[in-house]
N, C-alpha and C positions, 0 to 999 in steps of 0.2 A: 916597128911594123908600119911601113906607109902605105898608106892607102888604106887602110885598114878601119873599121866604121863601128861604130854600134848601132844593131838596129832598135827603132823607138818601142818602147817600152820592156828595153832585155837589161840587164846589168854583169859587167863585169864579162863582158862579150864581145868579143872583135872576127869582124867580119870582112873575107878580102873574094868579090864574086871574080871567079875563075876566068868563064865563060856565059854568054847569054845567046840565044836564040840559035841555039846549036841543029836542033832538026826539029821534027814532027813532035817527037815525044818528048823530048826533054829541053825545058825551056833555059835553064839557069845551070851552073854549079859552082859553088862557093866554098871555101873552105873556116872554118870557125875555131877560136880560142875560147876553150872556155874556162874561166879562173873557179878553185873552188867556191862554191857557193851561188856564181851565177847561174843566167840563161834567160831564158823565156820566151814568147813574152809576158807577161801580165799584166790583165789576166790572159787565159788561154784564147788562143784566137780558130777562125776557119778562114778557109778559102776556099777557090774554085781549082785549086792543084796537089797534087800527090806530092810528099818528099818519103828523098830515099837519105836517110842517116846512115853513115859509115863511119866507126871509130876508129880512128887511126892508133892513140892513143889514149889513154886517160881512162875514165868511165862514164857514161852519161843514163840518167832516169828520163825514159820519156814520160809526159803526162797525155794519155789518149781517153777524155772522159775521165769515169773512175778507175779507169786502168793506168798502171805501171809499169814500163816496160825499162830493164836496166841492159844495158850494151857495154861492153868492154874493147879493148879491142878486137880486129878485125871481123868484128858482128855487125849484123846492118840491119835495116827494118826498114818497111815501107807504109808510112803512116798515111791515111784518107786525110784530103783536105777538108771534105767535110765536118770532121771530127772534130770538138774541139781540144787542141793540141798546145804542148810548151816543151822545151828540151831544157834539161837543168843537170848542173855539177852537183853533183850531192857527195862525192867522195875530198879527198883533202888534196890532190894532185889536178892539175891542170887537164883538161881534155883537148883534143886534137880531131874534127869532124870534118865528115866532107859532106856536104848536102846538096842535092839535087833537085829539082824541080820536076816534077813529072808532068806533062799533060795528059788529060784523060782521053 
């Protein structure tokens, strides 16, 4: 996987951004490995941007606050950047995401 990154503070997380500064509204889209167990980041972070998770494959928990949110494939969710937020593997199979940047 070249090119491929971990971002700081996620484990067990490869990261390859697709595209960037695509139009108005969407700033980024990236796509993500994520091995049992990983993600994150931690702890949960905020920002000034919306993301849109799409499971391609796998399963992933988002962390939203005290909320939980689990995705499987082809489920999506659009989490507030304000929130504070982390995406995590919690099943025993690898996940496959596509993630988007949304501007407000």
């Amino acid at each position: 996987m070249n090119n491929y990154t971990t971002p700081d503070n996620h484990k067990d997380f490869l990261a390859l951004r697709l595209a960037s500064d695509i139009d108005d509204e969407i700033s980024d889209c990236a796509i993500a490995y994520i091995a049992p167990g990983g993600g994150g980041p931690s702890p949960d972070h905020i920002h000034d941007h919306d993301h849109l998770f799409t499971v391609i494959s796998g399963n992933i928990e988002i962390t939203v606050g005290n909320e939980k949110i689990k995705l499987g494939p082809g489920q999506s969710a659009r989490i507030e950047g304000e929130k504070h937020h982390s995406v995590w593997n919690t099943e025993s199979t690898p996940a496959k995401v596509i993630g988007i940047s949304l501007t407000k």
